[in-house]
N, C-alpha and C positions, 0 to 999 in steps of 0.2 A: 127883813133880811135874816137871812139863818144861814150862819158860818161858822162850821166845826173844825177843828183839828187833831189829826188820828196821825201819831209816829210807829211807826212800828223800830221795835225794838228787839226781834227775835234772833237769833245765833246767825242767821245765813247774811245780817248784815255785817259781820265780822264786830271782833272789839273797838272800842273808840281808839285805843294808841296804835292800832292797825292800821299802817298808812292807807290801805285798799278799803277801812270802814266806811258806809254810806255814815258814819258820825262823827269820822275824825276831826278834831276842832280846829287842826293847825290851817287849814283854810276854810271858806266859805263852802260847807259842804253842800248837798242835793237837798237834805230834808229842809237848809233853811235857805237855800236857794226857791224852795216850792212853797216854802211856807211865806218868803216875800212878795214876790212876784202875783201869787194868788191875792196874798192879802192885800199888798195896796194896791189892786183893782177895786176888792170887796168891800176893805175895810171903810172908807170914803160912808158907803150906804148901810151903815150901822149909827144911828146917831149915838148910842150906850158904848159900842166898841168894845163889848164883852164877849165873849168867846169860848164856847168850851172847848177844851183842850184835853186829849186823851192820850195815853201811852197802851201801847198793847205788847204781848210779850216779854215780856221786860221783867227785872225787880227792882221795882221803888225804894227808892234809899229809906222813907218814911216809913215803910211797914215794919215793924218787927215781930219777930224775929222774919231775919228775909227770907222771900218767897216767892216765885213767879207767878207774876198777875197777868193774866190775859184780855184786863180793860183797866187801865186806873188812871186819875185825874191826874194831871202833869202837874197841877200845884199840891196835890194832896188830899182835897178839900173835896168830900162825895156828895157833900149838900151841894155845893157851888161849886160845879168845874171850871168855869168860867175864867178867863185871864182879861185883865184888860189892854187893850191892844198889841199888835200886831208885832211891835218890839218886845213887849212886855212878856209874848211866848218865848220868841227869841232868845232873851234872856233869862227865859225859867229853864228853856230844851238845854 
């Protein structure tokens, strides 16, 4: 089983403290609305339950000096994008 996950992060999803963002945290937004829903179907048939996980558009808190990256590992990590499970994104997005 091969399960990736790609947020995009680009301007036309507005800012996070933007009530109208697909990222505002003060509810259970779309992205981890889709990122549930998918995964615990999928997750189940991973025995590792590892994951890579991508941001695109965006600037990673972790680079500096910042910078917009158009692919980058949501934990940081370019050797190993990999999160482990399904929460475990959750709580890195």
């Amino acid at each position: 089983m091969n399960f990736a996950v790609a947020i995009d992060y680009t301007a036309s999803n507005r800012a996070m403290n933007d009530p109208m963002s697909l990222h505002n945290l003060r509810s259970f937004n779309s992205y981890q609305q889709a990122i549930m829903q998918v995964g615990a179907i999928l997750e189940p048939y991973d025995h590792k339950r590892n994951f890579p996980t991508f941001g695109f558009g965006g600037v990673p808190m972790y680079i500096q000096p910042p910078q917009l990256s158009h692919c980058f590992p949501l934990n940081g990590n370019v050797q190993n994008p990999a999160i482990h499970t399904i929460q475990q994104i959750l709580a890195t997005y």
